[in-house]
Structures are given as C-alpha cells and as structure tokens.
C-alpha positions as CSV (number, residue, x, y, z in Angstrom):
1,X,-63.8,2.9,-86.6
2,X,-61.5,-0.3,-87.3
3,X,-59.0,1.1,-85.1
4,X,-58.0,-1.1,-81.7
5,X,-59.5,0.6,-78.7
6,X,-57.2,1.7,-76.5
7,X,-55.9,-1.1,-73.7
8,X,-56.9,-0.5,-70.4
9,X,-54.3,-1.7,-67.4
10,X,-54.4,-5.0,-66.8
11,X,-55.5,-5.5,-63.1
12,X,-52.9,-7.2,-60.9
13,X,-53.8,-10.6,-59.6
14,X,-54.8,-11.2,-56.1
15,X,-51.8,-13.2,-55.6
16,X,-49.8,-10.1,-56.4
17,X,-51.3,-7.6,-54.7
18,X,-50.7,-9.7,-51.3
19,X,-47.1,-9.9,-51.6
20,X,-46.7,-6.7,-52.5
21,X,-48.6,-6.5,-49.2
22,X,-46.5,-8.4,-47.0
23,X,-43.3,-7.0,-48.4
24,X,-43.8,-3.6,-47.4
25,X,-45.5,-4.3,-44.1
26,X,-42.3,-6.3,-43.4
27,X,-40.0,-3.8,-44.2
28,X,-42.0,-1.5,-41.7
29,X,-42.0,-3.7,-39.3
30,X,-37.8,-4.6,-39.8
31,X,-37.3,-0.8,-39.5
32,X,-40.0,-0.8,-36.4
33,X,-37.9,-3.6,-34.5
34,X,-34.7,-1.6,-35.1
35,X,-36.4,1.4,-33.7
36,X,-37.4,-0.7,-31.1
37,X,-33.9,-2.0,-30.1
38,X,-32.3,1.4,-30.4
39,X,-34.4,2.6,-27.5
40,X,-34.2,-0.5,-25.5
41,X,-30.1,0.3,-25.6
42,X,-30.5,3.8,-25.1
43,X,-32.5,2.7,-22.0
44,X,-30.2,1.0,-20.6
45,X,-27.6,3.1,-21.3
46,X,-29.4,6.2,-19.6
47,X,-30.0,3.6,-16.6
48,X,-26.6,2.7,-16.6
49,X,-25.6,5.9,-15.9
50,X,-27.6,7.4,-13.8
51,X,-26.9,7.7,-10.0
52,X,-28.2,5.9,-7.3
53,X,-30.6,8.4,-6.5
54,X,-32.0,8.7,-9.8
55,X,-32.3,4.9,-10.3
56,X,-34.4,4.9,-7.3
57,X,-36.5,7.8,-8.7
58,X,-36.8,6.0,-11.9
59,X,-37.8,2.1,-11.2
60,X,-37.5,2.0,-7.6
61,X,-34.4,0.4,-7.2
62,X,-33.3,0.2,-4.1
63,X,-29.7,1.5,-3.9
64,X,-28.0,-1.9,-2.2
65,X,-24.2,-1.3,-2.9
66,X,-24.6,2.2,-1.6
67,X,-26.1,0.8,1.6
68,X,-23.3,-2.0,1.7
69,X,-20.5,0.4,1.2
70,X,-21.5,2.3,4.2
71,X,-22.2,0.0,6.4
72,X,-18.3,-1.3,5.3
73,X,-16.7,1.8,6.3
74,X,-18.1,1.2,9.7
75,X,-17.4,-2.0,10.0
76,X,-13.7,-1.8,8.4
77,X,-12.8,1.0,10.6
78,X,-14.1,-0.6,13.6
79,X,-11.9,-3.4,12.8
80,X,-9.3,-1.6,12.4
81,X,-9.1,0.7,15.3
82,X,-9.3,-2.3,17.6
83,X,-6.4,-4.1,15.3
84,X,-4.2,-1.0,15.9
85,X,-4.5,-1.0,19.7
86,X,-3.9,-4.3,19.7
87,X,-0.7,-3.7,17.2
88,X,0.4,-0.9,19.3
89,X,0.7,-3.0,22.2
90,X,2.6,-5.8,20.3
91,X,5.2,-3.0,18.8
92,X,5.6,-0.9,22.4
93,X,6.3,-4.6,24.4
94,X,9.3,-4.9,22.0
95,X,10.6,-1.9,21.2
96,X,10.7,-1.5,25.3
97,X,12.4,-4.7,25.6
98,X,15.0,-3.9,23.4
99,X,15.7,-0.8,25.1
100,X,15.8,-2.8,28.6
101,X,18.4,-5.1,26.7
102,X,20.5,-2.2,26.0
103,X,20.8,-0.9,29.6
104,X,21.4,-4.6,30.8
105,X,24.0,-5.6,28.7
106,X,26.1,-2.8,27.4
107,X,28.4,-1.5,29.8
108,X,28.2,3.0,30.1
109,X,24.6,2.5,27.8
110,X,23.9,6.5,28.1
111,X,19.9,5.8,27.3
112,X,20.2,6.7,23.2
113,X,22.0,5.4,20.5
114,X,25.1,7.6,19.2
115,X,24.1,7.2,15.6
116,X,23.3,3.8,13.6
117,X,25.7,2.5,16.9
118,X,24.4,1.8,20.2
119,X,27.5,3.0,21.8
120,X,31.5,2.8,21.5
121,X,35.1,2.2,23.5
122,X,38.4,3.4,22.8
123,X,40.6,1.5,24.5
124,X,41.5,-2.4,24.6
125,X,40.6,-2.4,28.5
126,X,37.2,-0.8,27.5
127,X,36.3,-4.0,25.3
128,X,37.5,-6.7,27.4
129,X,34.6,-4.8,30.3
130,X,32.2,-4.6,28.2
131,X,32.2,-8.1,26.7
132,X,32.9,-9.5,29.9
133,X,30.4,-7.2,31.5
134,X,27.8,-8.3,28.8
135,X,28.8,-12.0,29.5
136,X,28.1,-11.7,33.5
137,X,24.8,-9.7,33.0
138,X,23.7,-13.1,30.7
139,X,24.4,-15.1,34.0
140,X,22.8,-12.8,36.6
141,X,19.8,-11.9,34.6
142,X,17.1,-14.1,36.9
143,X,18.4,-11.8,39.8
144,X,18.6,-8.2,37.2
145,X,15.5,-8.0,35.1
146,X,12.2,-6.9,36.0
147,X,10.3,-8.3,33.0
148,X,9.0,-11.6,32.4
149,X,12.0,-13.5,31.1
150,X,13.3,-16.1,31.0
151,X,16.7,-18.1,29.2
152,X,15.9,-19.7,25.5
153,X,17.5,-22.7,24.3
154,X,20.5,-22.3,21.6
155,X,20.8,-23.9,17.6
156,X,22.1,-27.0,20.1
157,X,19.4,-27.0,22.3
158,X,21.1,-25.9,25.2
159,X,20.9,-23.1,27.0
160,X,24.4,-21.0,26.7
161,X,25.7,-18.0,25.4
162,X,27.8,-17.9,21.9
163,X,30.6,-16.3,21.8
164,X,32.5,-15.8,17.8
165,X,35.6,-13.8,16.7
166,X,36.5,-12.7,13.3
167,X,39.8,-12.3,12.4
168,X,42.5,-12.0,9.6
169,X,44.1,-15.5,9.1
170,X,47.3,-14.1,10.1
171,X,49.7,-11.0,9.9
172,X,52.4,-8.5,11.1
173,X,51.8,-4.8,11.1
174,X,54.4,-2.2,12.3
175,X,52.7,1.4,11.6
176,X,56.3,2.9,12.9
177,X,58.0,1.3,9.9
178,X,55.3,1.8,7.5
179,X,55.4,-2.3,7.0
180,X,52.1,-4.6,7.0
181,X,52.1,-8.4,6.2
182,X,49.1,-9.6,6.2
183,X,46.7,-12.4,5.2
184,X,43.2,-10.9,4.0
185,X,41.8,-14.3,4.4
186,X,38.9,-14.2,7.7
187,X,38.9,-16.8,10.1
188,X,35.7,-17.6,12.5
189,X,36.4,-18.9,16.4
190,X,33.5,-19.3,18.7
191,X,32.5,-20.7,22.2
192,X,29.6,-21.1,24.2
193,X,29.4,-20.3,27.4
194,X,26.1,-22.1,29.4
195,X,25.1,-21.4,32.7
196,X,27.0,-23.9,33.9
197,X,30.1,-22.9,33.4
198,X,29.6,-19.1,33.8
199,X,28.6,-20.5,37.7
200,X,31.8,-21.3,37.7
201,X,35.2,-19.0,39.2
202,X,34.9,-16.6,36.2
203,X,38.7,-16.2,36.0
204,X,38.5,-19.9,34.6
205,X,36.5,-18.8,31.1
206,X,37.9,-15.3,31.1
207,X,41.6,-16.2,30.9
208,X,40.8,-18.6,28.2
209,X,43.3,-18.3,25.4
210,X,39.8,-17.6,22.9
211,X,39.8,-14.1,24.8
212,X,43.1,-13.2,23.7
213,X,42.3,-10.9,21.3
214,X,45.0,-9.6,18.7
215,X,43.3,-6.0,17.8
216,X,45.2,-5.3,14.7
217,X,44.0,-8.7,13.2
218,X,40.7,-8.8,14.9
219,X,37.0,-7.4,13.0
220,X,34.4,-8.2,15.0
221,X,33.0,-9.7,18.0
222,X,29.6,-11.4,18.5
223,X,27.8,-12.0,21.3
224,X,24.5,-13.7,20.5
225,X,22.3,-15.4,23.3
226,X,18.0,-15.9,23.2
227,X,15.5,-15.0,25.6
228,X,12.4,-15.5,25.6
229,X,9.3,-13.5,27.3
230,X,5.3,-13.3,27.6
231,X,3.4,-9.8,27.3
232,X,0.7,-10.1,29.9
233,X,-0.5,-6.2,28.5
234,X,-2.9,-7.6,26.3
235,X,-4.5,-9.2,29.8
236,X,-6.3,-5.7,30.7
237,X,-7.8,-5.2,26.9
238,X,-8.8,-8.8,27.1
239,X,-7.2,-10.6,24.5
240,X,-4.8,-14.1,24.8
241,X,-0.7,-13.0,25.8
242,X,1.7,-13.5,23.5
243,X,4.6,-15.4,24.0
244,X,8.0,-13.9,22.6
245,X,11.3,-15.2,21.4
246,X,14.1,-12.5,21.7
247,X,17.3,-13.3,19.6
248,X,19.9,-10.9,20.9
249,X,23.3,-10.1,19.5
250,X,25.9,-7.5,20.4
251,X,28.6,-7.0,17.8
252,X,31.7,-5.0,18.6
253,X,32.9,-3.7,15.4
254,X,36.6,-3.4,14.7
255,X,37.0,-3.6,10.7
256,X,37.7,0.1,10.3
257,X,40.9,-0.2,12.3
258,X,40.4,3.6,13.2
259,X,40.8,3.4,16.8
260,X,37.0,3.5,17.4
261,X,35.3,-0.3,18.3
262,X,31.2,0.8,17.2
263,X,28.7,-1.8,19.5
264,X,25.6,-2.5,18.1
265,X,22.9,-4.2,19.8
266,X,20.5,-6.0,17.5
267,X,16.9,-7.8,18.8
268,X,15.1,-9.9,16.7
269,X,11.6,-10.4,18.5
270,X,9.0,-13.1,16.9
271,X,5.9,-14.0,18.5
272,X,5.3,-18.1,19.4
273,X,2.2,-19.9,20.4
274,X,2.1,-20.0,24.1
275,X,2.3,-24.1,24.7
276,X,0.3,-23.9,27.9
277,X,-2.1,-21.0,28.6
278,X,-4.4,-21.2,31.9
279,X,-6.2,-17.8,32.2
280,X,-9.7,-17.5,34.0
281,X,-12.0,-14.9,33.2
282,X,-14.0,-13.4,30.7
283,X,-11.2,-13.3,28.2
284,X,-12.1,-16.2,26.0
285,X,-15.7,-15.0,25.7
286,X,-14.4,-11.2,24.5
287,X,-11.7,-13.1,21.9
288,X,-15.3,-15.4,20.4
289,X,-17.0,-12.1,19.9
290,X,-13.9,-10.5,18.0
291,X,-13.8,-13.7,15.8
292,X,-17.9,-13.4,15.1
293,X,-17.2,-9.8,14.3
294,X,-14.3,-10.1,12.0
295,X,-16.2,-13.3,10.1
296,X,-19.2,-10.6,9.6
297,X,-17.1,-8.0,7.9
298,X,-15.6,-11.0,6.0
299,X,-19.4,-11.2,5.0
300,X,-20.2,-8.1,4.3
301,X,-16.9,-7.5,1.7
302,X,-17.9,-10.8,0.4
303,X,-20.6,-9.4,-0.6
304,X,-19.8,-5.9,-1.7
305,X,-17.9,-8.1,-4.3
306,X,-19.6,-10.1,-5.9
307,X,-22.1,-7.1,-6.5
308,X,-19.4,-4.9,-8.0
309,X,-18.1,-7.6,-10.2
310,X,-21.2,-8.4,-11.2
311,X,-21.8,-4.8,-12.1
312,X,-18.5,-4.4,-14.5
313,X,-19.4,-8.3,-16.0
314,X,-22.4,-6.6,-16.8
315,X,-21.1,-3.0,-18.0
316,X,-18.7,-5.1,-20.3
317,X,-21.8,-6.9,-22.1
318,X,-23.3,-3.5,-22.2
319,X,-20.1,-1.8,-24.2
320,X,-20.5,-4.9,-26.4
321,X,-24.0,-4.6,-27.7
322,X,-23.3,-0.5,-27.7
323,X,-20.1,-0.7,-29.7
324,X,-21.7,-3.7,-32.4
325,X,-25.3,-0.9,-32.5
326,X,-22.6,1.5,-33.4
327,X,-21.1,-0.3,-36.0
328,X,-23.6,-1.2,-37.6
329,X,-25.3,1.9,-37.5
330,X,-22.7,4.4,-38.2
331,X,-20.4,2.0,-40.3
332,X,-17.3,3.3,-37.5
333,X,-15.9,2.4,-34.4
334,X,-16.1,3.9,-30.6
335,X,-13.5,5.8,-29.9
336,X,-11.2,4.5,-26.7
337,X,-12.9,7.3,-24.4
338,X,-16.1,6.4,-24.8
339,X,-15.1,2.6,-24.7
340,X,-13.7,3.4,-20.8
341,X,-16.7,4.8,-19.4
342,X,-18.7,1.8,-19.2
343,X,-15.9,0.5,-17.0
344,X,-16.2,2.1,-13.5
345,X,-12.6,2.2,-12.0
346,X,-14.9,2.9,-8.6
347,X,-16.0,-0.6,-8.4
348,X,-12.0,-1.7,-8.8
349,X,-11.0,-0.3,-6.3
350,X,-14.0,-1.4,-4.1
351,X,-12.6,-4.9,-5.3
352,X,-9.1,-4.1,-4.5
353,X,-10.2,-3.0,-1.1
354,X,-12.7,-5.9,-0.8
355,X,-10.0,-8.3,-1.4
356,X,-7.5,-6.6,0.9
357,X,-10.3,-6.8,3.6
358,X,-10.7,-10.4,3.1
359,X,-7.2,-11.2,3.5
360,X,-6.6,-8.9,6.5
361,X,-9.4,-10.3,8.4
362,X,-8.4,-13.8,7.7
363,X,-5.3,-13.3,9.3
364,X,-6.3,-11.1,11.9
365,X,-8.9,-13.9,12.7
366,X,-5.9,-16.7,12.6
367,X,-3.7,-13.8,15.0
368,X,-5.9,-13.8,17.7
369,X,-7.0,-17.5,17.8
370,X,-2.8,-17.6,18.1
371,X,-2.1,-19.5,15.0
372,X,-0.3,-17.0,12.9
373,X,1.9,-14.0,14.2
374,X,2.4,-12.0,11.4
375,X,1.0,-8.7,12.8
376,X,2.9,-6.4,10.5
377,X,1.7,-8.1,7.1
378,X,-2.1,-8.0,9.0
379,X,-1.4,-4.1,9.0
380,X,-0.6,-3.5,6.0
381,X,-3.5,-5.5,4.4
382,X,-6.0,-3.6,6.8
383,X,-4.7,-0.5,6.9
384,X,-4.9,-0.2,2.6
385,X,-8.3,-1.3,2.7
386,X,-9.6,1.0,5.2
387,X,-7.4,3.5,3.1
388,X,-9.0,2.7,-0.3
389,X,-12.8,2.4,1.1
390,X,-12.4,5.6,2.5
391,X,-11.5,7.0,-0.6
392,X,-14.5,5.4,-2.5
393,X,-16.9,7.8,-0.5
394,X,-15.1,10.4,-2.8
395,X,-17.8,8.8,-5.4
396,X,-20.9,9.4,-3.8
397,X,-19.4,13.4,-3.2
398,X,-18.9,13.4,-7.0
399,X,-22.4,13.7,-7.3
400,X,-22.5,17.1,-6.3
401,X,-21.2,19.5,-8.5
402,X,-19.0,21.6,-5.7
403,X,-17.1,18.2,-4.8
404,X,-17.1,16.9,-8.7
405,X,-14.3,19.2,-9.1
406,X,-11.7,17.4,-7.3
407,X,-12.3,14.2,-9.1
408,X,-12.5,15.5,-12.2
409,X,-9.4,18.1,-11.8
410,X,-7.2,15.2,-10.7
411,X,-8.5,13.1,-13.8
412,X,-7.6,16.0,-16.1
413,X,-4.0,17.3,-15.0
414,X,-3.0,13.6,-14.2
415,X,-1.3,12.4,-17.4
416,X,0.0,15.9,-17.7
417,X,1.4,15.8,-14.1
418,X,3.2,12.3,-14.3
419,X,4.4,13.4,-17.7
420,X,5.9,16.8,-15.9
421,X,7.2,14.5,-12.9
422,X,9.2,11.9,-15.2
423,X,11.4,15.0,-16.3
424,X,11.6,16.3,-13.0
425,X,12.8,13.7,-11.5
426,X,15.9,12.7,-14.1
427,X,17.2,16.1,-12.5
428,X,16.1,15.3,-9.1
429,X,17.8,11.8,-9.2
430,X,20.8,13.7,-10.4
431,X,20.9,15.9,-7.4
432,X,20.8,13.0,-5.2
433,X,23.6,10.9,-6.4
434,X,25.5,14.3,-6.7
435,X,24.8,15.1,-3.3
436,X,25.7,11.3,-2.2
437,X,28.9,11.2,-3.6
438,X,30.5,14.5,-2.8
439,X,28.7,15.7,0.6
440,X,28.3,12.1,1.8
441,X,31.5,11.7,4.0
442,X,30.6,15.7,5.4
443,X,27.3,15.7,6.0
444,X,25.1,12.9,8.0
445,X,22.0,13.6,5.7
446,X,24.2,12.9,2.2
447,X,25.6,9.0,4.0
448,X,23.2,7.4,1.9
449,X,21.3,7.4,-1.3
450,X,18.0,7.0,0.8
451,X,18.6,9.7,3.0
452,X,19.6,12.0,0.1
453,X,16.2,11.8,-1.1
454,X,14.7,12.7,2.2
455,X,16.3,15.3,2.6
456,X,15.9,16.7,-0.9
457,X,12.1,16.0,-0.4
458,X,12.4,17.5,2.7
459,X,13.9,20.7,1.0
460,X,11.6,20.7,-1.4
461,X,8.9,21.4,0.7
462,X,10.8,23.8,3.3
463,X,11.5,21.8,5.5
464,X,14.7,21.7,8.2
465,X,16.4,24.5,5.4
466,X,18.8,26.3,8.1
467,X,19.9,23.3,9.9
468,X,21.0,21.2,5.9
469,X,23.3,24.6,5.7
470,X,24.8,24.4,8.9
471,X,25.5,21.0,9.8
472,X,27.6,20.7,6.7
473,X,31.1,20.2,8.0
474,X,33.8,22.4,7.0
475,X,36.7,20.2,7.1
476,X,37.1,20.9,3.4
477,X,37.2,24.5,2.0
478,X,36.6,23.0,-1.6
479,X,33.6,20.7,-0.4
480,X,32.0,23.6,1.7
481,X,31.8,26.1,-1.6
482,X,30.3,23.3,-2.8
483,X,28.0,22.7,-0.8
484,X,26.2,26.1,-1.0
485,X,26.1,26.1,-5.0
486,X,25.1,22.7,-4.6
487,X,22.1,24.0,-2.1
488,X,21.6,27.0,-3.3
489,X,20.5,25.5,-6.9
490,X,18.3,22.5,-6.2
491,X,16.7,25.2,-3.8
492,X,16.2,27.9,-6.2
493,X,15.3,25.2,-9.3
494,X,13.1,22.7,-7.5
495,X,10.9,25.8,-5.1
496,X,10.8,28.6,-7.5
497,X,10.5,27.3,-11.0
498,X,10.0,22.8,-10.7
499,X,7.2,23.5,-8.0
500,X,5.8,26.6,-9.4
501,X,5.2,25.2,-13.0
502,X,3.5,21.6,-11.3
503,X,1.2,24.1,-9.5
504,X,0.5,25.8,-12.7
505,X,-0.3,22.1,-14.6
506,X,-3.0,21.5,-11.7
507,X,-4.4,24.6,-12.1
508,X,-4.7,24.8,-15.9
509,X,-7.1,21.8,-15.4
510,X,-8.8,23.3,-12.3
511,X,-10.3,26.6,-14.8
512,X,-10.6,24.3,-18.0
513,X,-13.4,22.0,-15.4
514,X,-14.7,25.2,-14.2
515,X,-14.9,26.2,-17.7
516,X,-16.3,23.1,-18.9
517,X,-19.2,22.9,-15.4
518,X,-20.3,26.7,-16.8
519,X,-20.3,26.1,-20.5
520,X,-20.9,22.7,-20.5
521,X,-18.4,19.7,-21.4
522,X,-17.4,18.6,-24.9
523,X,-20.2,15.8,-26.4
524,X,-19.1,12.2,-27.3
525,X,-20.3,9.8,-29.6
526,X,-21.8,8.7,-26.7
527,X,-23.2,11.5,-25.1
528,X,-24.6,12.4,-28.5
529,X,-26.4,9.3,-29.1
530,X,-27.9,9.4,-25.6
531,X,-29.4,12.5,-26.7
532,X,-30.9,11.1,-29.7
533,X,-34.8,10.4,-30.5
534,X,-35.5,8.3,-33.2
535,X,-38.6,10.1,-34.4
536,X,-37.5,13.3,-35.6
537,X,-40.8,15.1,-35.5
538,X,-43.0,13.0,-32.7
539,X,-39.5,13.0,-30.4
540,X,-41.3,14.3,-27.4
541,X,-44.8,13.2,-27.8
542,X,-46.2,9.5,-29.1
543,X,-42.5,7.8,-29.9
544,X,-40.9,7.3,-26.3
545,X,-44.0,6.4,-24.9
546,X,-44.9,4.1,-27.9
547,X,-41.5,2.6,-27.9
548,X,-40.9,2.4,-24.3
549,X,-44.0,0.2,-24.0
550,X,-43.1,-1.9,-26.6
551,X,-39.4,-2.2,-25.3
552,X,-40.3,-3.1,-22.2
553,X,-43.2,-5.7,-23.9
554,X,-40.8,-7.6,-25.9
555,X,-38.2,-7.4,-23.2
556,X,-38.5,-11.1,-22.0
557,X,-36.8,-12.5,-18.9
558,X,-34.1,-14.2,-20.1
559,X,-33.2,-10.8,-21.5
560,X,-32.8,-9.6,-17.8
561,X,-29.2,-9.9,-17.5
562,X,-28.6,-7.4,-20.3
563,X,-30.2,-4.6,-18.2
564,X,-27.6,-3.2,-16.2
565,X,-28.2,-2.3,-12.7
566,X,-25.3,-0.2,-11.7
C-alpha cells in the first residue's frame, strides 16, 4: 500500500517530437533528391546514346548534324569534282609541254625516256650536236613551236640562254699506262648566250674556246634557259588562263667516265598571275558563281563544326558528372573503356574533315580569283576531306546490325593487327635492304630502297611474280642463285604463312562480334548502371514516371547545357 506506484513514460515535449519530425523527413527527402539525380543522369546518359532516330522518337529532336552531314557530302563532292577537272587541265598543259620540250631540244628524242634519262650519246661528235643543236632550237623557237610561248627573262633580266661546265680543276690521265694525275677539286665556267648573239654567224659562239671541252676532265653540262606560256584550255570550261613560267635545263651527264654521256631534261613549271587579262564573255560571271559556291560549303563545314565540337564539349561534362556519381556511389573509379565512350571519335574526324574543307576551299577560292597557285597543296586538302566525310557515312550504316560488323570487326582485330604488323615488318625491312644491296646493281626493281619495297609489296600481293624472276640479270652465277633463294623465301614466308596468319587475326575478331551480336556483348560498368532502376520493387510501375516528372521539374534552364544532345 506504501509502495511507489509504478512510473508511467514521461511524454516527450512538443519541441521534441518536431525535430524528431524534421530530421527524418529530411533524411527522406536527401535520399529522394539523390534518387532524383541518379535518374536525371541516367537520362541523359540513355539520351546520349541513343541514335538519331531514336532521339527523334523520344523528344522530337530534330536530327540537324545528320541533315548537315549529308547535305556536305554533296556539296564536298561537287566541289571537288569540278576542282579535279580543273586540276587535270593544269597537270596535262605541263606534262604536254614538257614532252614538246623534249622533242624540240634534244637532238634523236625517240618519244620516251630510256630510264630515269631522257636519252644518251656515245661519241664526242654526238655531244657537241646535241648541245649545239639544243642551243639553235632556243634561237629558232618563234619559227618551231606550236604552243603559246614565248622567251622569259634570265636571273639578270635578260633574255639569253646559260650555258655552265663542270670540270676537274686540272689533270693528266693515260689509261694505256695505267697513270692518272688528277685534281678532284670542281671548277664551274658558264656563258650566256642571248638572242643577240645567237643571230649572229654561229661559227663565232661555237668555236669559242668555252666549247672546248676536255672529256676526261669534264662532268657535266648545263643548259638552262626559261619560257614562259599561257593555257587558254581552261577558256572552253570557263574559267580565267593561267599564265606559266617554264624553267628548262638539259644536263649532259659525264661523271661516270663510262663512255656513256646520260641527258636529262628537267622542267620546272609554276603558275604566275597573268598581268593583263582582256577576255569577253560569260567567263567572269561562271568564276562569281564558283566563288559563291565554294564560300557556301565554307558555310556549311563551318557549321558542321561547331555542332560537333559542341557535342564532345558537352560529352566531356557528361563523363565528368558520370565518373564523380560513380565515385561517390561505388567508392571506385571508371575504368578507361568506359571513360572513351563518351568521346565519339566520329565527330573528330568530322572536325578533321571540316577543317580540311575549310582550308581547301579557301585556297581553291584564292586559286581561281588568281591569287595563289598552289593547285597541288589545294588537292591534297580537298581530296582528304572528301575522303574522310565519305567515310563518316560508315556511322549512320553502323546502325544496322548487318553493316555494324565492319566497324566493330576493325575495332576489335586493330590493336592485334598493328601489333602482328610491327613484327612483320622488322623481317620485311630486312628483305628490302637485303634485296637493295645485293640485287641492286642486277636488277632495275632492287636500284633503290623505295623501289624495293614496291616491289616486295607488289610480290606480296601477286603481283608482276614471273617478270621479278626473269629480269634478273645473270651476269653473276653467284648473284643469280641468289636471287631465287632470295625470291623464293620472302615468297613462300610473306604469302603462305605472314599473310595467312593476318587473315586469321581479322577473322578471329570477325566470329568473336558474330558471337557477341547472337549472345550478346560483355556489360560494363556502364552498361550496367544504364540498366539500373532505383526502386527495386516499383522499377516498372510508379518510380520512372514519379521520378521522371520530378527530374524534368527541378531541371531548371540554366541546367540546359548539361543535357547532351548528341
């Protein structure tokens, strides 16, 4: 009866009961926002990755770099099919020049070269013609040619024709008595020769002591004159002539001392701005609408790049928030894999073409207003560009499964392939200075290291196999047996086992990707965490609706450039 009755809990106070309140409702709503940004980035990440196609299906975006990229490839290749008539017209107008110099100033020109030599003489009589020969055709070439040239003025501004002579200092040789005393040191003589004295008696210049040439002393002889020339070709595709500067130079070559004097004739051809050029007709019109085209293509690339670049800046801010989610999530790091697909190598070489483009149309542009000359550097540019957009359309196949596997084979068996080719080609560099030095004096494929290679490559592939065997000279019993185990092994080594076993490589990948499309492909970290759901029991019914509502509500603009539009 006396005892205490028993304590009953003591209630909690009001202020109490409201932070305990507060605290958990902000711990569910920490772990809601967390939720909440874990789908916004696997959002973007599933956006980021989809196709053009399915972007359009999925928030009706309207596939612009598509649309740009083809409309480039018409454009670029438009460009430069008119570019390479052009350039074909430019390349044909010299090459046929230099072939109407031949026949106009070497004496007994047969119509092709003997080798790396235009032609040759034999005898001391033969080279006194032909230089003299070569000397009058200089003077009578108003009354011989049937082009539109004309004389260029010399280093002295004078119109004339240079004449040098390279010799040993001095010297005695007597091959009878096996006896040579001579002094290695060269000496240079030249003349030149204008028009007004070649009018004169021509026995006055050609019994000049300077054409008293000592033949056991003597290396070389140069010729060298300029001419200069307008293409009026480009008239009938309406476009501006070009004016031309030939430098011409016919060297007789005596340093081997063999009894053989080589003649090569040598034409440097460079385009100048015509100084005065008076043509009627609708040509100026046709070269404005060229230039308008060309500065819209410059347009169009301009704009292909900037989308592309901004496409990887944004892929890279992408990566970062994935990789610091990651992080924080898994307490680990992305591997390097995963870390390269946010980085489309498509859109680089889009920029490498775009950029390319740029260039080449700038100086196509500055080409046919007749500022710049360069054709051969416009080319180039042009002809890589077209190059690499046409093999961007490979990425818009790669959506299809049947032409995925091209693109994905050649990534697979390409680090094992240039691997396999840096040990193939130690021996195949071997083979090729072998072959240089031993069946180089024998054989005119073996001359040169360059040539050895071609014709290795050549070979290789099957190519000209009968004719490498036969044209071997057999001066040399030794050299000849050589010669066929020399053959007979780079043959039998690079065809039936090098060759086989880099088929085999490309393969392998071909049925591990055919593998891979049937039984699907190995998941990443990434890949796995796209397939995610943060609810592991609502997955598919209230959480991504719930979620994506409220990722999408707390989005706010200046959040837009974190959404990557690919």
């Amino acid at each position: 009866m006396g005892g205490q009755p028993c304590p009953f809990p003591q209630a909690r106070k009001p202020e109490e009961r409201s932070g305990v309140f507060r605290l958990s409702v902000r711990d569910a709503m920490a772990h809601l926002d967390s939720e909440v940004k874990e789908e916004c980035l696997r959002e973007d990440l599933r956006f980021y990755f989809m196709n053009p196609c399915e972007k359009f299906r999925a928030r009706q975006q309207i596939p612009w770099k598509m649309g740009l990229q083809i409309l480039k490839i018409v454009m670029v290749t438009t460009q430069l099919v008119r570019f390479g008539l052009s350039n074909q017209l430019v390349v044909a107008f010299k090459e046929e020049n230099t072939a109407a110099f031949k026949h106009l100033f070497l004496k007994g020109y047969s119509g092709s070269d003997e080798d790396d030599y235009s032609c040759s003489v034999y005898t001391q009589e033969d080279t006194y013609d032909s230089i003299f020969f070569a000397i009058n055709q200089f003077h009578r070439l108003r009354n011989l040619s049937l082009g539109t040239l004309g004389y260029g003025e010399s280093e002295d501004n004078r119109i004339a024709l240079k004449v040098c002579k390279q010799h040993y200092k001095k010297g005695n040789m007597f091959p009878s008595n096996e006896t040579l005393n001579i002094d290695s040191d060269i000496e240079i003589d030249c003349i030149h020769l204008d028009l007004e004295a070649l009018s004169k008696d021509p026995q006055d210049w050609k019994n000049s002591s300077f054409f008293r040439l000592e033949f056991y002393r003597l290396l070389q002889v140069d010729i060298s004159f300029q001419l200069k020339g307008i293409d009026l070709q480009t008239i009938h595709s309406r476009e501006l002539p070009d004016c031309y500067v030939f430098q011409n130079m016919i060297i007789f070559d005596n340093k081997a001392h063999s009894g053989k004097i080589k003649i090569y004739f040598n034409s440097d051809a460079r385009i100048e701005e015509c100084k005065d050029l008076k043509i009627s007709g609708s040509i100026q019109k046709n070269t404005q609408y060229v230039l308008v085209f060309d500065a819209f293509v410059i347009v169009i690339c301009l704009a292909s790049l900037i989308l592309c670049t901004r496409s990887i800046v944004l892929a890279l801010r992408l990566r970062k928030r994935f990789l610091k989610f990651f992080l924080e999530k898994y307490k680990r790091h992305v591997c390097n894999a995963d870390q390269r697909e946010f980085i489309n190598q498509w859109y680089i070489l889009v920029i490498i073409s775009d950029l390319l483009t740029i260039s080449g149309s700038v100086l196509k542009m500055e080409i046919k207003a007749k500022n710049l000359t360069n054709y051969n550097l416009c080319s180039i540019l042009l002809g890589t560009s077209t190059l690499f957009v046409w093999v961007g359309v490979i990425r818009y196949l790669g959506y299809f499964q049947a032409y995925n596997v091209l693109i994905l084979t050649m990534q697979a068996s390409l680090p094992k392939v240039l691997r396999f080719c840096a040990c193939a080609g130690m021996i195949y560099l071997g083979y090729t200075f072998c072959g240089w030095i031993v069946l180089g004096p024998y054989h005119n494929k073996f001359e040169n290291l360059n040539t050895v290679a071609e014709c290795l490559f050549s070979l290789v592939n099957g190519d000209d196999m009968y004719a490498t065997f036969a044209h071997i000279q057999q001066k040399s019993h030794l050299v000849w047996l050589f010669s066929r185990l020399y053959l007979y092994s780079f043959i039998s080594l690079f065809i039936y086992m090098i060759l086989s076993l880099f088929i085999a490589l490309i393969t392998d990948s071909y049925d591990t990707i055919k593998k891979y499309q049937q039984n699907g492909f190995p998941a990443t970290d990434l890949q796995e965490f796209l397939k995610e759901c943060n609810s592991k029991e609502k997955c598919q019914e209230e959480s991504p609706a719930f979620l994506s509502s409220i990722c999408c509500l707390r989005r706010n603009r200046s959040d837009d450039h974190l959404i990557l539009i690919n």
